[in-house]
C-alpha positions as CSV (number, residue, x, y, z in Angstrom):
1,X,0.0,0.0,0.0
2,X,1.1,3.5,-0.8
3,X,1.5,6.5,1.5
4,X,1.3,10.1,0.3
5,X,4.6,11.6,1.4
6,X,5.3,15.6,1.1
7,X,8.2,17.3,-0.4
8,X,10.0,20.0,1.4
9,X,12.5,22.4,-0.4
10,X,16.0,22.2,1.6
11,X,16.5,26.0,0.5
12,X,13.4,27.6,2.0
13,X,11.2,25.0,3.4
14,X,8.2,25.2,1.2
15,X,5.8,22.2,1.0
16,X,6.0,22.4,-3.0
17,X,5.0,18.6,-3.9
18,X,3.2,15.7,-2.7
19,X,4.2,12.3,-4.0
20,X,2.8,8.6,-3.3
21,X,5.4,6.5,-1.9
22,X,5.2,2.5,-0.2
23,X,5.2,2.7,3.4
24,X,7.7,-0.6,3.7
25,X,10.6,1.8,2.2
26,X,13.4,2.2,4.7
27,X,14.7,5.6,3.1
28,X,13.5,8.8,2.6
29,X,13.2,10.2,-0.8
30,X,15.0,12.8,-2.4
31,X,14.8,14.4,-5.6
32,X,15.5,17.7,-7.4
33,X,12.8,19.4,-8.6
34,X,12.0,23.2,-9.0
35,X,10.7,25.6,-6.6
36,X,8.5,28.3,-7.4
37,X,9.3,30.0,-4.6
38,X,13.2,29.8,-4.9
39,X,12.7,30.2,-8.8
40,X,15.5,27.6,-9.1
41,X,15.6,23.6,-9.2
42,X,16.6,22.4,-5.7
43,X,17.0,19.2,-3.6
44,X,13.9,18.1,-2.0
45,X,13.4,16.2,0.8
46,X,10.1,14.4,2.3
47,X,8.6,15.2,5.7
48,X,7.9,13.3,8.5
């Protein structure tokens, strides 16, 4: 079964995406995507 997970910008801390991901998965995900509110593509991270 899939959890929604939410990404978090590392820059400013912006909730910006939200992303399905399985619940058994041991590590957290991180991908580079763009921020609108940075204006640049930057590493985010999910949230607790």
């Amino acid at each position: 079964m899939k959890a929604k997970a939410i990404l978090v910008c590392s820059k400013c801390n912006s909730r910006n995406y939200h992303v399905a991901h399985a619940k058994t998965a041991t590590k957290r995900i991180e991908v580079k995507k763009y921020c609108p509110h940075c204006q640049q593509a930057t590493i985010h991270k999910e949230s607790c």
